[in-house]
C-alpha positions in Angstrom: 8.0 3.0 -4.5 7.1 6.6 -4.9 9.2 6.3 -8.4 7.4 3.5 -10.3 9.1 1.0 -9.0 6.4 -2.1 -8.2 8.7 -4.0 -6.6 9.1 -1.8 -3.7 5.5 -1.1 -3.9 4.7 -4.7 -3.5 7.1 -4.7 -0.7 5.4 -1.5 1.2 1.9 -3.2 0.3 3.2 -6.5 1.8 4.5 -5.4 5.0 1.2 -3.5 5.6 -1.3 -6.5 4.9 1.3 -8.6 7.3 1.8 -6.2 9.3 5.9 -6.6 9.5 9.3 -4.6 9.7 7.9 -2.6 12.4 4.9 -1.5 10.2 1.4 -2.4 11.8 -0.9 -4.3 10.4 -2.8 -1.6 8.2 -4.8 -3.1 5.3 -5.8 0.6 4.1 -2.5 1.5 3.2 -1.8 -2.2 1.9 -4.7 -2.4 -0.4 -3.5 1.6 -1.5 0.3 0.6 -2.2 -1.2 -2.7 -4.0 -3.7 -0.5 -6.0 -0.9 1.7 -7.5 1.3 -1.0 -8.4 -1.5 -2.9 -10.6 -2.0 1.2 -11.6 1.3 0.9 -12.8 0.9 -1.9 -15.1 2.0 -4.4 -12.8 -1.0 -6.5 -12.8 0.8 -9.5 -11.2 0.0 -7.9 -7.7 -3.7 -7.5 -8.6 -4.2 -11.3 -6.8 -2.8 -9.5 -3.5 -4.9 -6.8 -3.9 -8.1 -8.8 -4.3 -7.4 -10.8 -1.2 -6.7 -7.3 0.7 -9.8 -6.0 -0.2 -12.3 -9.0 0.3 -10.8 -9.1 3.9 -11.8 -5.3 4.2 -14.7 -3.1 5.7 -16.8 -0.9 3.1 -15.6 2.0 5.1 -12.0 0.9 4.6 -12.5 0.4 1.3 -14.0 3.7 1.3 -10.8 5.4 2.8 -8.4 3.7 0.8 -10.3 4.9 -2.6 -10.2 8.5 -1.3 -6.5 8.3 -0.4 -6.0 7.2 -4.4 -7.9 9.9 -5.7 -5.3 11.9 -3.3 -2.5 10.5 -3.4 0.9 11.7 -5.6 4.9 10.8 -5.8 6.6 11.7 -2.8 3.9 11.1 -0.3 5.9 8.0 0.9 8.6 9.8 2.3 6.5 12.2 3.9 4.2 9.2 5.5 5.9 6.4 6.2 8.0 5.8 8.7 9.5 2.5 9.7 11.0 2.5 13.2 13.3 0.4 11.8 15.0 2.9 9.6 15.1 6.2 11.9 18.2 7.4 12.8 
């Protein structure tokens, strides 16, 4: 996800608007992962992220566009963490 690869960033985005894959529900992060996948050029997810954000708060919304302006490759591996993967 953190390399271009909107696939896996649909697949982040989608287990966080589910809430799946011992990810909780968090429709911050999913409406973040969906936003840089359409960023991307991928605008086949922008459907998703249109359904993401009409189901959010203004103050979620509000978060997730200052974690945009923030965010960079690499912060995936330094903030996800799925249960299901640790070691």
């Amino acid at each position: 996800a953190d390399q271009g690869n909107a696939f896996a960033q649909n697949e982040i985005a989608s287990h966080y608007w589910k809430g799946s894959v011992g990810v909780q529900k968090d429709l911050v992060h999913a409406y973040v992962w969906f936003s840089i996948a359409v960023r991307n050029g991928h605008e086949e997810y922008e459907w998703k992220l249109n359904r993401v954000r009409y189901a959010m708060t203004a103050d979620q919304i509000t978060q997730a566009t200052a974690m945009l302006a923030n965010w960079e490759p690499g912060q995936c591996e330094r903030e996800l963490s799925l249960p299901a993967f640790d070691n």
